[in-house]
KEKE-3310 file (N, C-alpha, C; in steps of 0.2 Angstrom, whole numbers, plus 5000, padded with zeros to 4 digits):
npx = (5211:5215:5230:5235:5230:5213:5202:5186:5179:5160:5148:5138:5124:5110:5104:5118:5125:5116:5119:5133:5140:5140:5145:5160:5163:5165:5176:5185:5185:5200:5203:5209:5197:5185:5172:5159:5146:5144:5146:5153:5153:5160:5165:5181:5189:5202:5194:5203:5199:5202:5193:5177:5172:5157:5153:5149:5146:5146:5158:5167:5176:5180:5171:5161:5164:5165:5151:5147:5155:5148:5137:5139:5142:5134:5123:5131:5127:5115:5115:5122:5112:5102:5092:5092:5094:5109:5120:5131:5149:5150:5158:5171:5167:5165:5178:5187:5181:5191:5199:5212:5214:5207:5211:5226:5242:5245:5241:5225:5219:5218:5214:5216:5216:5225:5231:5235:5230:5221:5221:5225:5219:5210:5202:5197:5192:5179:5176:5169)
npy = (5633:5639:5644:5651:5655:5650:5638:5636:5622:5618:5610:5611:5622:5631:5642:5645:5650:5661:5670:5673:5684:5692:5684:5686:5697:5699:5692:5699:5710:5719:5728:5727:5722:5718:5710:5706:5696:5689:5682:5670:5671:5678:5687:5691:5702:5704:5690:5675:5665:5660:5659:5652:5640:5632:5616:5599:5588:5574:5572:5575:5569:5575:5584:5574:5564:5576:5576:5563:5563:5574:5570:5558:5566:5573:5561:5557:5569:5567:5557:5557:5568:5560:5559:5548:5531:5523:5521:5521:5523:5538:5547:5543:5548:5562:5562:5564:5578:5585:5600:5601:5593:5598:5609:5613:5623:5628:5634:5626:5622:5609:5593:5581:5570:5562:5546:5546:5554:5551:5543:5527:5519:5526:5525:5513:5511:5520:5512:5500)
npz = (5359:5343:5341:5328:5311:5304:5292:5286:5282:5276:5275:5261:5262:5263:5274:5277:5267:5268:5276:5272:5265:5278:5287:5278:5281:5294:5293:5287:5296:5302:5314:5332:5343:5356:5359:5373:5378:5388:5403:5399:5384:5371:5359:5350:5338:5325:5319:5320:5312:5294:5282:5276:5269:5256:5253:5245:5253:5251:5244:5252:5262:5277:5281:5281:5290:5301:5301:5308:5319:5326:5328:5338:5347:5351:5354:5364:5373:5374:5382:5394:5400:5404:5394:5383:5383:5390:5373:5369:5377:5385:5392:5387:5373:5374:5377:5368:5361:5368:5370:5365:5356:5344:5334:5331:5333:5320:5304:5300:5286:5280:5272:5272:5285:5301:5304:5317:5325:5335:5350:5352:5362:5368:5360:5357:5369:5365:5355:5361)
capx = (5210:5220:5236:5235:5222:5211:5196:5181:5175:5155:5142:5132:5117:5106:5106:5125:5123:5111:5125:5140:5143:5141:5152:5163:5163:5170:5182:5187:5188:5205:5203:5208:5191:5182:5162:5157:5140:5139:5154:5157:5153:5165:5170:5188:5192:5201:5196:5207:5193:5202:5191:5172:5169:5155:5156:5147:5148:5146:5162:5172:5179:5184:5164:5157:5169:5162:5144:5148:5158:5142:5131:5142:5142:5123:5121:5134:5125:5107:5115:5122:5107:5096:5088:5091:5101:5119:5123:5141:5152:5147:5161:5177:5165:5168:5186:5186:5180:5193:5203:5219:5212:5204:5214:5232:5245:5247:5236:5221:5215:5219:5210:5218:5218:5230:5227:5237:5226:5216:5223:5222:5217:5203:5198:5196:5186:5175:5172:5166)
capy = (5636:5639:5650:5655:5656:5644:5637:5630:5617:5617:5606:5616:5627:5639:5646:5648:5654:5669:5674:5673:5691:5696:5681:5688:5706:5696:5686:5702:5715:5719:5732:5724:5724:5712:5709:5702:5696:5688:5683:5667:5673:5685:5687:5694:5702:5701:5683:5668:5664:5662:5658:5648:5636:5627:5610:5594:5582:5569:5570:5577:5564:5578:5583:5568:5563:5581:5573:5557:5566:5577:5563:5556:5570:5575:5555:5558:5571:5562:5549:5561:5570:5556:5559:5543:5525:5523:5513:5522:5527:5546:5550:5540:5551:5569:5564:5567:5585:5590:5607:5600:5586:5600:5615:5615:5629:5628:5634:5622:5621:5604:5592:5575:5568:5560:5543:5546:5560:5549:5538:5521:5514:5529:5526:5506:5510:5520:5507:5496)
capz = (5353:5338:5339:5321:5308:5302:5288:5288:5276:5278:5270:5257:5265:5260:5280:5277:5261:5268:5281:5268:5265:5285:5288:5275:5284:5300:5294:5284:5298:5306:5320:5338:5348:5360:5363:5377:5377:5394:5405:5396:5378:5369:5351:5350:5333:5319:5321:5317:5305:5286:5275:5277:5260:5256:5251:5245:5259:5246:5238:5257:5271:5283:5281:5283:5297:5305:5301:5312:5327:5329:5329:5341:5354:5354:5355:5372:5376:5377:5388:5399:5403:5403:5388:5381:5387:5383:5371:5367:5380:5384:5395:5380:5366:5376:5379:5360:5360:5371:5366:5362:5348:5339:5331:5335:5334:5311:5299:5298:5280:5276:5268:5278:5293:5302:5308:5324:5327:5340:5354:5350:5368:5370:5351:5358:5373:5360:5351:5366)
cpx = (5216:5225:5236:5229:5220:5205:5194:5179:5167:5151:5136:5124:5114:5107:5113:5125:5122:5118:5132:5143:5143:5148:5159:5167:5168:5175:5188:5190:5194:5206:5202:5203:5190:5175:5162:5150:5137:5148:5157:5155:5156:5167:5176:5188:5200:5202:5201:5203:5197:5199:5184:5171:5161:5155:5153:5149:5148:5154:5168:5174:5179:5174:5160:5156:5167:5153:5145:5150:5152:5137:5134:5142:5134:5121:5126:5129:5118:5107:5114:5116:5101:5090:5087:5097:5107:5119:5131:5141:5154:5153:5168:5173:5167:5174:5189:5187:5185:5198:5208:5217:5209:5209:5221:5237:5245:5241:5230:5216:5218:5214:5213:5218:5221:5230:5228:5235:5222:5221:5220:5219:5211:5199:5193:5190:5180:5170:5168:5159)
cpy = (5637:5644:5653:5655:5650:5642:5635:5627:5616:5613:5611:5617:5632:5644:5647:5654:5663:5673:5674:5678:5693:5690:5683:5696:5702:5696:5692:5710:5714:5723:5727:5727:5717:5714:5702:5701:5691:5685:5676:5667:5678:5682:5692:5697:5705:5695:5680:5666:5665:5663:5653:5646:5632:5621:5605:5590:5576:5564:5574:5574:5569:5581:5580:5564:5569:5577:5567:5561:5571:5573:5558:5560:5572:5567:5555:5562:5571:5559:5554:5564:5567:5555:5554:5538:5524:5517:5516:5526:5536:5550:5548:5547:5556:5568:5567:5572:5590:5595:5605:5596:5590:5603:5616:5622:5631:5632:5627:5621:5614:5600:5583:5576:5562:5553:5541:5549:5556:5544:5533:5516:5518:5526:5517:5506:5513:5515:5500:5495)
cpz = (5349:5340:5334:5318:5306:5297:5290:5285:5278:5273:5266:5263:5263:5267:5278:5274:5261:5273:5276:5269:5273:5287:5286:5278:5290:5300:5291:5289:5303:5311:5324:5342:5349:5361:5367:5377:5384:5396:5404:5389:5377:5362:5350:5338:5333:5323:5319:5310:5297:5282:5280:5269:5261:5251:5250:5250:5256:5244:5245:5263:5277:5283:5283:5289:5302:5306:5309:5319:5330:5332:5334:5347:5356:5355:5363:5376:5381:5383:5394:5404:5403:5401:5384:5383:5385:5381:5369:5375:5381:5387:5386:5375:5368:5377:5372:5357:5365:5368:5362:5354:5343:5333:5334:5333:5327:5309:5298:5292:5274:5275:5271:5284:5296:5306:5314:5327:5334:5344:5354:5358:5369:5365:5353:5362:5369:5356:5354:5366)
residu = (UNK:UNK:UNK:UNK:UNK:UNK:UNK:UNK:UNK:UNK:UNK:UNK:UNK:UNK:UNK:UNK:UNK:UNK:UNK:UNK:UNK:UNK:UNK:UNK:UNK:UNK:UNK:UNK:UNK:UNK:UNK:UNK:UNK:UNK:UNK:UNK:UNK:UNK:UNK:UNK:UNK:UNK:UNK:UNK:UNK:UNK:UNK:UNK:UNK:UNK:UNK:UNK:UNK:UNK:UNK:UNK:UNK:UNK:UNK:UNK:UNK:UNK:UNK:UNK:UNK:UNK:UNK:UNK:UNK:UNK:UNK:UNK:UNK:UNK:UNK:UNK:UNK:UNK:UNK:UNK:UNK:UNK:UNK:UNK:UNK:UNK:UNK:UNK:UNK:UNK:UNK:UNK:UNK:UNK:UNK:UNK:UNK:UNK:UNK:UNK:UNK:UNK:UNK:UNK:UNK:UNK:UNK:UNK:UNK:UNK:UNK:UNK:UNK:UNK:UNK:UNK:UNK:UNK:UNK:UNK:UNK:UNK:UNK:UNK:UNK:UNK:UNK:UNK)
# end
């Protein structure tokens, strides 16, 4: 997880929408406390969480590129559990999702990405 704080760029939604202000309440409070809701679920405040936008995916790469990467792990997913046959490399697509490739120690509210962000020899088996 992130060290510092971080954004979120979301694809326009009416469910977000309905949650905006309680979202808002979150990201806004600052007393340190922790909920645990089972013994691998737990929300820690004040979160990291800066800011939630939403956004036309239309007109947003780092969106869109979220669109594809999800449709890329529930598509891992399937394999894995024998929901449906591989046709992509299910194990190369979760090496993808591991912790470190996501949120690093900065501020995350950019708007690029970086093309060495991905290892060119994992990215290749990928694309296998």
């Amino acid at each position: 997880m992130a060290a510092g704080t971080y954004c979120v760029e979301h694809d326009q939604s009416k469910n977000l929408l309905t949650y905006h202000d309680l979202l808002q309440r979150y990201i806004n409070h600052d007393q340190a406390i922790e909920f645990r809701q089972s013994e691998i679920a737990r929300i820690k405040f004040p979160l990291k969480l800066a800011s939630v936008t939403q956004v036309d995916s239309k007109t947003n790469p780092a969106v869109q590129l979220a669109d594809v990467l999800i449709g890329a792990a529930i598509e891992a997913v399937n394999t894995l559990t024998g929901q449906r046959p591989a046709e992509l490399d299910a194990e190369a697509v979760m090496w993808l999702y591991a912790d470190h490739r996501f949120i690093g120690s900065s501020i995350w509210c950019r708007r690029s990405i970086s093309r060495n962000s991905v290892d060119s020899a994992k990215a290749r088996r990928l694309r296998r």
